[in-house]
VOGUGU-89257 format. One line per field, with one value per residue (C-alpha): residue number from 1; residue in three letters; x, y, z. Coordinates in nm, 3 decimals, always signed. Layout:
i <- (NUM; ...)
aa <- (ala; ...)
px <- (X; ...)
py <- (Y; ...)
pz <- (Z; ...)
***
This chain:
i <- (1; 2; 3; 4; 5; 6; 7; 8; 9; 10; 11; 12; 13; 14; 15; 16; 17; 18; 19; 20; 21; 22; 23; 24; 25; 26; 27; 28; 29; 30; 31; 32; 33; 34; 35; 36; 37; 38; 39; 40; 41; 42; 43; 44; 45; 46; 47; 48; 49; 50; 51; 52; 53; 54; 55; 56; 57; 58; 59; 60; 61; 62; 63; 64; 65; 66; 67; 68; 69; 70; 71; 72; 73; 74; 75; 76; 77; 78; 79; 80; 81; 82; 83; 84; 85; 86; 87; 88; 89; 90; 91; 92; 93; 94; 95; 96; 97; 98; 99; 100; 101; 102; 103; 104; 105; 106; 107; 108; 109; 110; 111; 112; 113; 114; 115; 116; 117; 118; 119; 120; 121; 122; 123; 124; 125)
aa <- (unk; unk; unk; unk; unk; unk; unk; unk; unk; unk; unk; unk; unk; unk; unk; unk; unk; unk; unk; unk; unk; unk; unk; unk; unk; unk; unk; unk; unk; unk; unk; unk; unk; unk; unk; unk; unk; unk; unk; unk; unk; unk; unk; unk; unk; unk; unk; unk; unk; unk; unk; unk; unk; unk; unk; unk; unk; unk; unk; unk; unk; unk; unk; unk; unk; unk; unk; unk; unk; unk; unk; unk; unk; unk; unk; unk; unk; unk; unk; unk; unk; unk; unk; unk; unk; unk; unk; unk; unk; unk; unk; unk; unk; unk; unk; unk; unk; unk; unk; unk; unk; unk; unk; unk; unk; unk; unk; unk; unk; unk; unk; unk; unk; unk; unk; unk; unk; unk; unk; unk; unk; unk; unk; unk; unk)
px <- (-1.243; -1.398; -1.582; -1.676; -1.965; -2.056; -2.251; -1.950; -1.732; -1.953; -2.041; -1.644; -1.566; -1.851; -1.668; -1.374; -1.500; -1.681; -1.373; -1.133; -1.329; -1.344; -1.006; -0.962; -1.157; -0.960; -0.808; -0.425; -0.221; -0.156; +0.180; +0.242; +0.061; +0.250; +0.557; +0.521; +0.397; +0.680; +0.896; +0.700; +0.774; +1.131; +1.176; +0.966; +1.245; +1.536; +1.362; +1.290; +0.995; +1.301; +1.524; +1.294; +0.947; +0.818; +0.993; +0.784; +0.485; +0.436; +0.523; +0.226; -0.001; +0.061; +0.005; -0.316; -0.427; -0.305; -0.595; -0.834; -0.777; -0.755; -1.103; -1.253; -1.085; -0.920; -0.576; -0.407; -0.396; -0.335; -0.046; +0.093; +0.040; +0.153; +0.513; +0.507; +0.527; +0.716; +1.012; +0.909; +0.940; +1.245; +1.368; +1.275; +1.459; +1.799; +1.709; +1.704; +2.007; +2.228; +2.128; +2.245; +2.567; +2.627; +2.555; +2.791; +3.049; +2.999; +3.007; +3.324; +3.500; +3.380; +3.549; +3.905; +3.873; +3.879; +4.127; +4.378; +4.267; +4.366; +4.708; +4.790; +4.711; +4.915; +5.232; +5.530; +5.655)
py <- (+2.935; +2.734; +2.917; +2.753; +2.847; +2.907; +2.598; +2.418; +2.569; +2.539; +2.166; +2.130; +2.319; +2.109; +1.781; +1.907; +1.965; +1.658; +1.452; +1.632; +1.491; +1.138; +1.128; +1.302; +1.019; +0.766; +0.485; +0.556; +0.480; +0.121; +0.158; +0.248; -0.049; -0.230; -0.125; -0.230; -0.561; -0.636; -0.499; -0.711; -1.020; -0.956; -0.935; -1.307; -1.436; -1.298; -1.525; -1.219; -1.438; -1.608; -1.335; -1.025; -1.123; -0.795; -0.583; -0.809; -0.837; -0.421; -0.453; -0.668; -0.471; -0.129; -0.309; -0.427; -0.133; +0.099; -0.142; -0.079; +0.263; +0.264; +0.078; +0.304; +0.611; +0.740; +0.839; +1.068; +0.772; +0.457; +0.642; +0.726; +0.327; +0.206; +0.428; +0.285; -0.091; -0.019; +0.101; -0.160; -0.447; -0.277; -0.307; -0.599; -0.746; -0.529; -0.681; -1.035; -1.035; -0.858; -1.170; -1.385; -1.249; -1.260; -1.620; -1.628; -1.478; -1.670; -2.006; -1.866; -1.849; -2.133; -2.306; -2.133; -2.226; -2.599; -2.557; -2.358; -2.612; -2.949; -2.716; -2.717; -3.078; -3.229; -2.981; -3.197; -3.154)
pz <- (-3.899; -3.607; -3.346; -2.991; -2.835; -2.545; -2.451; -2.609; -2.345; -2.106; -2.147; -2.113; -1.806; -1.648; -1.775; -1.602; -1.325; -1.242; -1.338; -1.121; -0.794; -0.916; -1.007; -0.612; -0.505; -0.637; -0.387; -0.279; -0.633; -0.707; -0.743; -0.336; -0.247; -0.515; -0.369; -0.031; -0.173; -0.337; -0.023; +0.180; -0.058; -0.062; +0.312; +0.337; +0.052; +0.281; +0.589; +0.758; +0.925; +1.077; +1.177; +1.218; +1.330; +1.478; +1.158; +0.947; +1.133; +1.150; +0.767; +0.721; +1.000; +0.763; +0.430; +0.506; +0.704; +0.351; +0.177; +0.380; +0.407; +0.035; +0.004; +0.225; -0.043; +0.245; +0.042; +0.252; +0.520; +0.272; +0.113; +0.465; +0.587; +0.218; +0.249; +0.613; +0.480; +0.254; +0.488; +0.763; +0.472; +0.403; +0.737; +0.764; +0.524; +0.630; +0.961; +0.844; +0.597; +0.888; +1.106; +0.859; +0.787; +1.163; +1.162; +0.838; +1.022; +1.350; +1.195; +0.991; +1.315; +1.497; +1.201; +1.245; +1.582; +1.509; +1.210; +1.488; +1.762; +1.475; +1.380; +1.758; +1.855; +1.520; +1.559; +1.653; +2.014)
***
């Protein structure tokens, strides 16, 4: 039978303990800044540069404020700013592909227009 001893446990305890503030100390996770990224990536693909500048702009203003925060190991903040891009990407892009529908629809009617206008001008008197 295997006994510990006491320096054994000790020796782990004191492992523990250093580990838990490094892992504390680590920058905001990857995968918040990750997400935002790839928010931020998607709204630029949905022309949101073109249809929701200011959206886009905070999106980018938040994302690279979470990095900094997150190189400075300030977590609390660069997951707070990383979750903020994220939605502002997000709205971003909402922002952008509602504009383009509208122009969808718009240039939907302006085309029923003519067609009615063409059916009215070739109907026999």
């Amino acid at each position: 039978m295997l006994h510990s001893s006491p320096f054994s446990k000790f020796a782990a305890v004191a492992l523990l303990a250093c580990a838990l503030p490094a892992a504390a100390a680590k920058p905001v996770a990857l995968d918040k800044l990750a997400v935002a990224r790839a928010s931020l990536e998607r709204a630029e693909q949905a022309q949101a540069g073109q249809f929701a500048q200011a959206e886009l702009k905070s999106a980018r203003d938040k994302l690279s404020a979470a990095q900094t925060a997150s190189d400075k190991r300030k977590k609390d903040v660069a997951t707070r700013l990383a979750e903020e891009a994220d939605l502002e990407a997000q709205l971003a892009e909402s922002t952008a592909r509602a504009k383009q529908q509208e122009q969808l629809v718009e240039q939907m009617e302006a085309s029923l227009r003519d067609l009615r206008n063409e059916a009215t001008r070739n109907r026999p008197q």
